[in-house]
C-alpha positions in Angstrom: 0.0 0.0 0.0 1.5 3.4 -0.8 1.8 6.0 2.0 -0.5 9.2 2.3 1.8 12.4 0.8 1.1 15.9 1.6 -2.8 15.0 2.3 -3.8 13.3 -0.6 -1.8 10.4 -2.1 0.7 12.3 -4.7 1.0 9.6 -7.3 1.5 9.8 -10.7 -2.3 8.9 -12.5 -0.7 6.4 -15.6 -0.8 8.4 -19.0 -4.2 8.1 -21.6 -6.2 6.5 -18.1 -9.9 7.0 -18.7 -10.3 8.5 -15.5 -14.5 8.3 -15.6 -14.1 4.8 -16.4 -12.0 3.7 -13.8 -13.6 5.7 -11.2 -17.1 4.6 -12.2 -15.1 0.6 -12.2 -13.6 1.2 -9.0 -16.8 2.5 -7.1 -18.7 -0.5 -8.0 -15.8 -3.1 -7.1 -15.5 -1.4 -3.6 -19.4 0.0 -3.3 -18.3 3.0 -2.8 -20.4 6.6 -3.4 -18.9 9.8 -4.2 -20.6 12.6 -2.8 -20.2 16.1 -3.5 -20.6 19.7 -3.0 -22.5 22.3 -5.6 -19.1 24.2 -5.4 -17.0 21.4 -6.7 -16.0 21.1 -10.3 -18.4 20.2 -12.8 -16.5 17.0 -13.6 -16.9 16.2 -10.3 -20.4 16.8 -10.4 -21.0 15.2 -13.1 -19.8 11.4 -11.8 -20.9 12.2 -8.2 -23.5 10.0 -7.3 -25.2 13.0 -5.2 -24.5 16.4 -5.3 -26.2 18.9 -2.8 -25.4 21.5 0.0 -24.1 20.7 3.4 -27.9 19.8 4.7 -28.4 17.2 1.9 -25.2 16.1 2.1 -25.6 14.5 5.7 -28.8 13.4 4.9 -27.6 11.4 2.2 -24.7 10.3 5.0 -27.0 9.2 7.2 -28.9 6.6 4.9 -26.4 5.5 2.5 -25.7 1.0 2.9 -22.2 2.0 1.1 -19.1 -0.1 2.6 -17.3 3.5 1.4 -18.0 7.4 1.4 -16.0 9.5 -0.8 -16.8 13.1 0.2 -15.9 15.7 -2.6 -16.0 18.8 -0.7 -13.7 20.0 2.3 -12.4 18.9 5.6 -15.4 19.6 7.9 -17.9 17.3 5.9 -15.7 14.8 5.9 -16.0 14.6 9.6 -19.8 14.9 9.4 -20.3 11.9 7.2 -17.8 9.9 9.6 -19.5 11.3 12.7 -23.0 10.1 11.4 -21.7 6.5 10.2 -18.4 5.5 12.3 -18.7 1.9 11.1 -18.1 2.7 7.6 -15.0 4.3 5.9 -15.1 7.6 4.9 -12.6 9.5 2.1 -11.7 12.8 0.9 -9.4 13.3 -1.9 -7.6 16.1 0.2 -7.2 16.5 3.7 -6.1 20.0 2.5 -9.0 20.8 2.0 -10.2 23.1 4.9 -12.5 25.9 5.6 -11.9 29.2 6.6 -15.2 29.8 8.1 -14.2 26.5 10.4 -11.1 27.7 11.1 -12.1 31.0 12.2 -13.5 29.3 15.2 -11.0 26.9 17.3 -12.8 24.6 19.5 -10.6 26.0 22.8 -11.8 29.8 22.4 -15.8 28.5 21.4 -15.4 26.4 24.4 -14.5 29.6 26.5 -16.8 31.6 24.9 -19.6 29.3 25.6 -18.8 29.2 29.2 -18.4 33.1 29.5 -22.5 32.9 28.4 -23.6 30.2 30.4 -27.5 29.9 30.3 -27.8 30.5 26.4 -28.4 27.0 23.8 -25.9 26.7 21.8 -26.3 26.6 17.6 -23.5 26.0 15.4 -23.5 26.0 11.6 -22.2 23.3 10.2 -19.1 24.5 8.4 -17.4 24.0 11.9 -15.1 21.1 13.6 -16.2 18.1 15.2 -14.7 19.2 18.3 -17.0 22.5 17.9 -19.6 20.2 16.9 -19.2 18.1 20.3 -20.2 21.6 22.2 -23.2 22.5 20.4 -26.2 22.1 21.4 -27.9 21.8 17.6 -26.3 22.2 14.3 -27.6 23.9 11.2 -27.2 24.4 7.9 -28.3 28.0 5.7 -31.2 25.8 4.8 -32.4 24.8 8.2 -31.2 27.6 10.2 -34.3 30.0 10.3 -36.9 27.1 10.7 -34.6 25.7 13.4 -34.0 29.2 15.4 -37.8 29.6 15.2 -38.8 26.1 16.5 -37.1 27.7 20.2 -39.1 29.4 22.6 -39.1 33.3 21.3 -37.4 34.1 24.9 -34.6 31.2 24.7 -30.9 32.5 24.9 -28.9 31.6 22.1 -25.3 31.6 20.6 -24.8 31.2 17.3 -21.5 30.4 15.9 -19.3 30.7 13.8 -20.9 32.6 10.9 -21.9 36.4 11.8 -23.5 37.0 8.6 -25.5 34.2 8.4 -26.2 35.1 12.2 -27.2 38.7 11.7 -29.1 37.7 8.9 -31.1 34.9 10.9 -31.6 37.7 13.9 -33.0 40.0 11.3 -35.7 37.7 9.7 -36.9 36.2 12.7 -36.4 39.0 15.3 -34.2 37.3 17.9 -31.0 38.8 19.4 -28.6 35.8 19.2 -25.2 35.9 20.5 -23.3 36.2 17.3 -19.5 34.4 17.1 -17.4 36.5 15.0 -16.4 34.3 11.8 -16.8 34.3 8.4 -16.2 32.6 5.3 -13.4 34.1 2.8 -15.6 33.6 -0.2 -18.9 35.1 0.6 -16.8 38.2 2.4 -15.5 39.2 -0.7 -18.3 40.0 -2.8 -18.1 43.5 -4.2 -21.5 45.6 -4.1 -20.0 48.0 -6.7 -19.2 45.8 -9.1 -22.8 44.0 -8.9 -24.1 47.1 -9.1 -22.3 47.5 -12.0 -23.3 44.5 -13.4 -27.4 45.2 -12.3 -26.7 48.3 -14.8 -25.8 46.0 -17.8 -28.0 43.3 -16.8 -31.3 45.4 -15.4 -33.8 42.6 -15.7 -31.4 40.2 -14.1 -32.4 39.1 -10.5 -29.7 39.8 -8.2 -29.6 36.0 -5.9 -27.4 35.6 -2.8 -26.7 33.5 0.3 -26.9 34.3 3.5 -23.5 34.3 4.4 -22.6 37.3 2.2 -22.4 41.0 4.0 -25.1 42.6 5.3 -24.8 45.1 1.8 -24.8 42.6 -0.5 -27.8 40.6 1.6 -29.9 44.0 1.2 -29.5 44.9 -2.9 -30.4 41.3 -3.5 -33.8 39.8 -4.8 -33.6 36.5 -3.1 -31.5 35.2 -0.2 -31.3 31.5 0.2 -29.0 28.5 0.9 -26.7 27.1 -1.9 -30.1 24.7 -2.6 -32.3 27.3 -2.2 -30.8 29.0 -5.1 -30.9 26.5 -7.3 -34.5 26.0 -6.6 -35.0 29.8 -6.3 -34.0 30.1 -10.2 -36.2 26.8 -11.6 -39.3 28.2 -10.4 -38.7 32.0 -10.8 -39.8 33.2 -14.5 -36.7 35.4 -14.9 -34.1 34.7 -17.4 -31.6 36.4 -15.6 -29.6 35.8 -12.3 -26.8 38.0 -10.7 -25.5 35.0 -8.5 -23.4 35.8 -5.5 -22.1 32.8 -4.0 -19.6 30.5 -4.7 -19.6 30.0 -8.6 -19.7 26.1 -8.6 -23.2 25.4 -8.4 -23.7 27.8 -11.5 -23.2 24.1 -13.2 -26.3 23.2 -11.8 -28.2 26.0 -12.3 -27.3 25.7 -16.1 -27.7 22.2 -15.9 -31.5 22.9 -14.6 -32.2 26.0 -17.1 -30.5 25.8 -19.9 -32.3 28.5 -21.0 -31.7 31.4 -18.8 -28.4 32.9 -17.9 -26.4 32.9 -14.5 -23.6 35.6 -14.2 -21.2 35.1 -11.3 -21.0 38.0 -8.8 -17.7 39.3 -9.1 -15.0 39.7 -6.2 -13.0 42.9 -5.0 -10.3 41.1 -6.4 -10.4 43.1 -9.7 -8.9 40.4 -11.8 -11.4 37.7 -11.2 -14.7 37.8 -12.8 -16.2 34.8 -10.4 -15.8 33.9 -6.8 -14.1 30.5 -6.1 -13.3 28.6 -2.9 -9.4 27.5 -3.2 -10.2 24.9 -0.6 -13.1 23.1 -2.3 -11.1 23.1 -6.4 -8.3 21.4 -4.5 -10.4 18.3 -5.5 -9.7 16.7 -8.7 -10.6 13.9 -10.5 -7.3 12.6 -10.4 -7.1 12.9 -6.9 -10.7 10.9 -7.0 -9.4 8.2 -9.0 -6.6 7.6 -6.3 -8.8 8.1 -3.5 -10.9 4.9 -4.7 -7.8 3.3 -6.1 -5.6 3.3 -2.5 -8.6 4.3 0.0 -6.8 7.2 1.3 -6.6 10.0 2.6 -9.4 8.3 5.3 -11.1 10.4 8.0 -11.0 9.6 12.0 -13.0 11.4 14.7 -12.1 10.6 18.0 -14.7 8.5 19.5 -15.1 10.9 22.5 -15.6 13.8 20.1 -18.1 11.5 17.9 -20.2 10.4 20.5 -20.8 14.4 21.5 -21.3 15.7 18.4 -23.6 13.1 17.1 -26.2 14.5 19.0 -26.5 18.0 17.9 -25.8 16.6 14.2 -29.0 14.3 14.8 -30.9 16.6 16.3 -31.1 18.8 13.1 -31.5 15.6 11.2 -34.6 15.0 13.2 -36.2 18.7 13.2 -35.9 19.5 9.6 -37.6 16.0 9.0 -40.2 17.1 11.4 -40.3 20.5 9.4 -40.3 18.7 6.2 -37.3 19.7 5.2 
């Protein structure tokens, strides 16, 4: 067996390999699934089993009778899908693959937070550790979060963590005043409101469509805020034919996939030299990485039993309301 290099097995793919072929080949030999992320690649996409936001994701974790789980999309779901089935081995194609929304909230400094503001239920989004997961109290996703917040008592103290957009944005819709930790993710921060603007100008029947992670400026010019799925579903039943989308610019392969007739233009970053906004962590992913992944069953993720046996409960929790909410 060849040793794990740099987090993801660094080995040469043999030259004219089909790589759909022997990833579809290996998959079935091993009864494996691949499942990935709206913000992955659209090859990756396109030989994923499932593809769907963070919600659907664990979902599809959580029911799967696959000996294997191949999760195409970064570090953090890795760990959900092994938190929800510990019995069964689960993959990524690179452990490099992090978050900076996760990693702008260390489990030590949650921890002390949460005990500075004792009294208050604690909600984590789901783009967080499974040692952040193994303090919280419930974990959402941007699909869940507002039904989940509003299934409380309208009086119940709450933190939310680690997202303060997606907080503020939550407080504002449903009136609450929750504690908000102060995190965010890289990509959805760096939206520019003048260059979508601009764009509204050349476009002026396009919708302008954003998720709730984006700044509170970019929240307020928009026509519809929604999760990564709600989007998608946003722009299949809306009758426009145009969509200024601000979020990350993967899942404009499904939305083109869905409506081949109406156009998506990716909301621009500050970054002047970019016209779309990409997460570094989730294009680390490749297909030859895939293939390798299947081939050597590595890089594979471990939670620490401890840590799993905590957060399983919060992780179920939301499983269980948004089923209850229909979800």
């Amino acid at each position: 067996m060849q040793t794990q290099s740099i987090g993801y097995m660094n080995i040469p793919v043999p030259a004219g390999i089909d790589l759909k072929e022997e990833i579809n080949k290996l998959r079935k030999e091993k009864n494996a699934v691949i499942l990935a992320h709206y913000y992955q690649t659209a090859e990756i996409q396109d030989i994923a089993d499932f593809v769907g936001d963070s919600l659907a994701l664990a979902q599809w974790a959580a029911k799967t009778t696959a000996d294997i789980l191949v999760l195409c999309g970064v570090h953090f779901m890795g760990e959900t899908a092994k938190i929800l089935c510990p019995n069964k081995k689960v993959l990524v194609p690179d452990l490099n693959a992090g978050c900076s929304l996760a990693d702008s909230c260390p489990a030590s400094e949650f921890e002390t937070f949460v005990k500075e503001h004792p009294g208050h239920t604690v909600i984590s989004y789901v783009n967080t550790s499974a040692a952040v997961k193994a303090l919280t109290d419930i974990v959402v996703t941007s699909t869940n979060a507002r039904q989940i917040v509003e299934s409380l008592p309208v009086d119940e103290k709450i933190i939310f963590g680690p997202d303060r957009n997606l907080g503020s944005y939550i407080n504002s819709i449903t009136g609450r005043n929750m504690l908000l930790w102060n995190g965010a993710c890289h990509v959805h921060e760096q939206f520019s409101l003048e260059k979508i603007l601009e764009l509204k100008k050349q476009h002026p029947g396009a919708e302008v469509i954003c998720h709730p992670e984006c700044r509170k400026y970019i929240v307020e010019i928009s026509d519809y805020v929604g999760s990564t799925a709600g989007l998608l579903k946003h722009v299949i039943k809306s009758s426009g034919k145009q969509f200024i989308v601000a979020t990350e610019s993967g899942v404009l392969h499904e939305m083109r996939k869905a409506c081949p007739d109406k156009e998506f233009i990716p909301a621009p970053p500050n970054d002047s030299t970019c016209a779309c906004n990409e997460c570094n962590f989730m294009r680390l992913n490749t297909m030859e990485k895939l293939y390798n992944t299947l081939k050597y069953e590595l890089p594979e993720i471990f939670v620490d039993e401890a840590i799993q046996q905590k957060a399983i409960r919060p992780i179920q929790r939301m499983l269980d309301i948004s089923a209850q909410l229909g979800l």
